[in-house]
matplotlib code that plots the C-alpha trace (Angstrom):
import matplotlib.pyplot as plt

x = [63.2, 61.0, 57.4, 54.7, 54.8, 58.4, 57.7, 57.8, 54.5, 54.0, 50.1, 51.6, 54.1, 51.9, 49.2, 52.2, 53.0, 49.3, 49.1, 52.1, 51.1, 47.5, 48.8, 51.9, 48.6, 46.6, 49.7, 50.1, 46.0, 46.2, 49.5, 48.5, 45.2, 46.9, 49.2, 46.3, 44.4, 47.0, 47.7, 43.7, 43.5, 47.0, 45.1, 41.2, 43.3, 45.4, 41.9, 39.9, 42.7, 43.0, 39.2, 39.7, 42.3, 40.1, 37.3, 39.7, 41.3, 37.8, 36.5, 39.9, 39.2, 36.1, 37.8, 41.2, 38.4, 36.6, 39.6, 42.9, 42.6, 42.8, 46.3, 47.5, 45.8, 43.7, 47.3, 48.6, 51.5, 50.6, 52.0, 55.6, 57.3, 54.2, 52.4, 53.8, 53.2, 51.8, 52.6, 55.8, 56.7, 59.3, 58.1, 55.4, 57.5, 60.6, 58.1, 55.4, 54.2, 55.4, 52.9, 50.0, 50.4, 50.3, 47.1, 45.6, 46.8, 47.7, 51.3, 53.6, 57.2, 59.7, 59.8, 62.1, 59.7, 61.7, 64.8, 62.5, 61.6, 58.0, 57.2, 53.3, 50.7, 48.4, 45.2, 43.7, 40.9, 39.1, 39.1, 38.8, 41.0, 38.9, 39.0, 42.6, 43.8, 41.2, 43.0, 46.4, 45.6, 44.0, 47.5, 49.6, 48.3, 47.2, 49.1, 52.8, 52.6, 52.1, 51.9, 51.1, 51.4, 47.2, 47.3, 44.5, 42.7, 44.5, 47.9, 46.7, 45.2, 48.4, 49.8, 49.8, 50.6]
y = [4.7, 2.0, 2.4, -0.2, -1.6, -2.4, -4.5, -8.7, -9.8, -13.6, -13.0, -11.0, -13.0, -16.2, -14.5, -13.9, -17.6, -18.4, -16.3, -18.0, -21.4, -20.7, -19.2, -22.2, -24.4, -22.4, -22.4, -26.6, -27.3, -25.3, -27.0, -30.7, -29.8, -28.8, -31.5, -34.1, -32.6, -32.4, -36.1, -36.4, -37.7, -40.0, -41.5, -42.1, -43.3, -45.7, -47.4, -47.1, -49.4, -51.7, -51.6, -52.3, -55.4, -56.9, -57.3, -58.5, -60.6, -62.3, -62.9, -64.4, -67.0, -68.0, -68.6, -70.3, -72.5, -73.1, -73.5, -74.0, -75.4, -79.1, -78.7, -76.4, -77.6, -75.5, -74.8, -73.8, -76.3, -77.7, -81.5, -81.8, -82.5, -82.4, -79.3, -76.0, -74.3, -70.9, -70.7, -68.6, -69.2, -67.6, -67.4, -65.3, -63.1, -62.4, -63.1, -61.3, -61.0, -64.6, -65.3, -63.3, -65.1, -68.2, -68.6, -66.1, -68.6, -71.6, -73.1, -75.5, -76.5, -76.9, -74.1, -73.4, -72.8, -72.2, -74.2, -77.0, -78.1, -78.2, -79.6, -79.8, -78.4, -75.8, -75.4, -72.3, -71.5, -68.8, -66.1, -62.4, -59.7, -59.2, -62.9, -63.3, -60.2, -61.7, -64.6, -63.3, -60.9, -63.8, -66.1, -63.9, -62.5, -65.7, -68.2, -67.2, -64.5, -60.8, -58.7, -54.7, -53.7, -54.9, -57.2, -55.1, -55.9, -53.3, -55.2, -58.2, -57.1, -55.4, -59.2, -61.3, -64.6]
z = [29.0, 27.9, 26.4, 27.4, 23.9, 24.2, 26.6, 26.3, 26.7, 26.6, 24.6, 22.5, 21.4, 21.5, 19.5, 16.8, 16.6, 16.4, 13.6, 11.6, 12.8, 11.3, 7.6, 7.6, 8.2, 5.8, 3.1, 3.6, 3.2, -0.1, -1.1, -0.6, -2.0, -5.2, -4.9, -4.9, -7.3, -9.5, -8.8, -9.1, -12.9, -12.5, -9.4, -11.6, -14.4, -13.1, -11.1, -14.3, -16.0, -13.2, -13.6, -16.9, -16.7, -13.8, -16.2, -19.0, -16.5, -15.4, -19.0, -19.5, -16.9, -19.0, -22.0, -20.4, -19.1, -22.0, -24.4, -22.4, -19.1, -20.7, -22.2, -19.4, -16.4, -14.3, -12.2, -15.6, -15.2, -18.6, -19.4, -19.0, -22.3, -24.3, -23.1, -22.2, -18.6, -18.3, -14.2, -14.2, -18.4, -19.2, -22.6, -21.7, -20.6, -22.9, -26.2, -25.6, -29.2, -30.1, -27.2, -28.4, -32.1, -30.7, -28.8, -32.0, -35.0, -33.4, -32.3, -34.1, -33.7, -30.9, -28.3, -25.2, -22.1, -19.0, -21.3, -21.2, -25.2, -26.0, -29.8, -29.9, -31.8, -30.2, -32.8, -34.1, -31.3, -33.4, -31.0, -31.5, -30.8, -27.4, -26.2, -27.4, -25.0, -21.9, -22.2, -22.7, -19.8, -17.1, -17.7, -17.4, -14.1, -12.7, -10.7, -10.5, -13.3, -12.6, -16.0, -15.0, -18.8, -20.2, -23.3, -25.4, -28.8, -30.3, -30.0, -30.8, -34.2, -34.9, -34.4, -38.2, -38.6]

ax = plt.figure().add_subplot(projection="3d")
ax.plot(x, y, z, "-o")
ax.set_aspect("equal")
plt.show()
């Protein structure tokens, strides 16, 4: 003998699965919320340091103008055999530190860029900390160089001759 609850009923059972569906929904919103607030202060602080190297990145441009651009070219190809390029240097890259003494006290003697030798002399500019990372930080994201890791005054002070 069956009872009348026993019974298969197509609303009931589709009022069961609307349940579920709205709890699994329910469950996932508070997940993903979680989730992304979790992921929240990774997410401000990676934009307020791109913020941060765009503005670097834009004084740089001043100063490469001001200073650099007439050795290394507004390309940043510099002069071959007499003045180093920037565009895709290799010594930017593998001597990061060597880099950020040079254009803070000046250059002298040979150097291998891109296994080309360069043997000029690049001059004191007399820039601060600040100016010396803007620069640092508009070459080596300009033209064929992309740098994620900021050049900041903090490095470069820690930088001696």
């Amino acid at each position: 003998m069956k009872l009348e609850n026993d019974t298969f009923s197509p609303m009931k059972y589709s009022s069961y699965i609307m349940t579920f569906m709205i709890l699994l929904n329910f469950s996932c919103k508070q997940n993903t919320g979680k989730i992304r607030e979790g992921n929240s202060t990774e997410i401000k602080d990676t934009q307020v340091e791109n913020d941060r190297l765009a503005s670097s990145i834009e004084r740089g441009e001043t100063i490469y103008n001001d200073f650099c651009v007439q050795c290394h070219m507004a390309d940043g190809k510099g002069i071959k055999q007499t003045f180093p390029p920037l565009s895709g240097s290799n010594w930017l890259t593998d001597k990061r530190e060597e880099s950020i003494r040079a254009v803070k006290f000046g250059q002298s003697g040979e150097i291998l860029v891109n296994g080309e030798p360069y043997n000029s002399v690049m001059i004191p500019m007399g820039l601060s900390d600040e100016e010396v990372a803007d620069v640092l930080n508009y070459v080596m994201n300009s033209w064929e160089n992309t740098e994620d890791d900021m050049v900041t005054p903090e490095e470069v002070s820690g930088v001696t001759e």
